[in-house]
N, C-alpha and C positions, 0 to 999 in steps of 0.2 A: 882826157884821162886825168885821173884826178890821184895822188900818191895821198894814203897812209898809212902809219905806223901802226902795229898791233895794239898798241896801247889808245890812238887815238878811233880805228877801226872798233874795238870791245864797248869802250864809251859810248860811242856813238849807237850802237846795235842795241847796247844797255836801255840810252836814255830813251830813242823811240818805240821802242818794246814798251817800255813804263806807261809811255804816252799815247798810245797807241791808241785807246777805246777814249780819252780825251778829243785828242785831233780828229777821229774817224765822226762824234757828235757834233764839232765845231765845223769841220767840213760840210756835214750834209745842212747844215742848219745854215751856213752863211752860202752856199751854194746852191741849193735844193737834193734834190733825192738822187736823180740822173748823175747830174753833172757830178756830185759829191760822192759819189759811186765811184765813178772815172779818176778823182782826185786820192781816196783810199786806196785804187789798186793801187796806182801809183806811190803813194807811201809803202805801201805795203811790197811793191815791185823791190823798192830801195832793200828795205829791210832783209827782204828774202836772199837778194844780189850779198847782201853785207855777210850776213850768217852764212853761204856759202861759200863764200872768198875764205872765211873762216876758219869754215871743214876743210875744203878744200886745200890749200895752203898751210895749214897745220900752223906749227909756229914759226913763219914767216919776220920777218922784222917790218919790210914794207910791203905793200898792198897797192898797184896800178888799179882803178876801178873805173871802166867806162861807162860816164853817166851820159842819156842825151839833157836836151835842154829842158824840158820837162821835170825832169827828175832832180837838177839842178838848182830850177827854179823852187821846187817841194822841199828840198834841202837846205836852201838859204832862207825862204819863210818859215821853216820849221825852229831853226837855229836861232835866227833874230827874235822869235817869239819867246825862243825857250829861252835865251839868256838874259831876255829882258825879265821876263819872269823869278829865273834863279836869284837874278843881285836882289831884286824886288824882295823877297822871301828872305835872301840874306840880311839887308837891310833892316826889315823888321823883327829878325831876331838877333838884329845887332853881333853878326858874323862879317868877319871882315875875308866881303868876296875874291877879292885882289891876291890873298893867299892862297885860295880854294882851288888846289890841281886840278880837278874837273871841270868847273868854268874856265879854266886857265885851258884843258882840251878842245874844250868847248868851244869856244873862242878861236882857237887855232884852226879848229878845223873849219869854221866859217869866216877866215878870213882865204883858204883852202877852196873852197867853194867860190866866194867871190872873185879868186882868180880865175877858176875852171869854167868860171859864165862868162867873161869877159874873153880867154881866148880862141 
């Protein structure tokens, strides 16, 4: 079970939404067709699970969410890919990421993650 906040749950749903037809090329391509199939639903699992905690819960403050390991593992390589990406992007247009509430979410919630695989 993994706890978050609305604010950190919205984020989260935001940025892999955005990402979504990114990952789903990147997956099949470094997987092949099959297996990179299997890796999409899986994102796509998370995604669907986030936006109904959502509806669901209405405006909730906190959010328990059972991921298995799978899912886990999609969430922490999604994360570390993404925020290595954002400072990157920050960086060259000379945005100072360290103040940036979203990566500052961001962040949070994959250190969040790194707990939830580990226990």
């Amino acid at each position: 079970m993994i706890q978050f906040t609305d604010k950190e749950l919205g984020i989260l749903l935001l940025h892999m939404g955005i990402m979504r037809k990114e990952i789903k090329k990147a997956l099949k391509r470094n997987y092949g067709f099959f297996e990179g199939k299997k890796k999409v639903a899986c994102y796509d699992a998370i995604t669907k699970t986030l936006g109904e905690q959502l509806e669901k819960n209405g405006e909730c403050y906190l959010y328990h969410l059972p991921f298995d390991d799978e899912q886990l593992n999609m969430l922490h390589s999604f994360l570390i890919f993404y925020t290595i990406e954002l400072k990157r992007q920050a960086e060259r247009e000379k945005i100072d990421y360290q103040a940036n509430e979203t990566l500052q979410l961001l962040e949070t919630i994959l250190h969040k993650i790194k707990k939830g695989s580990v226990a």
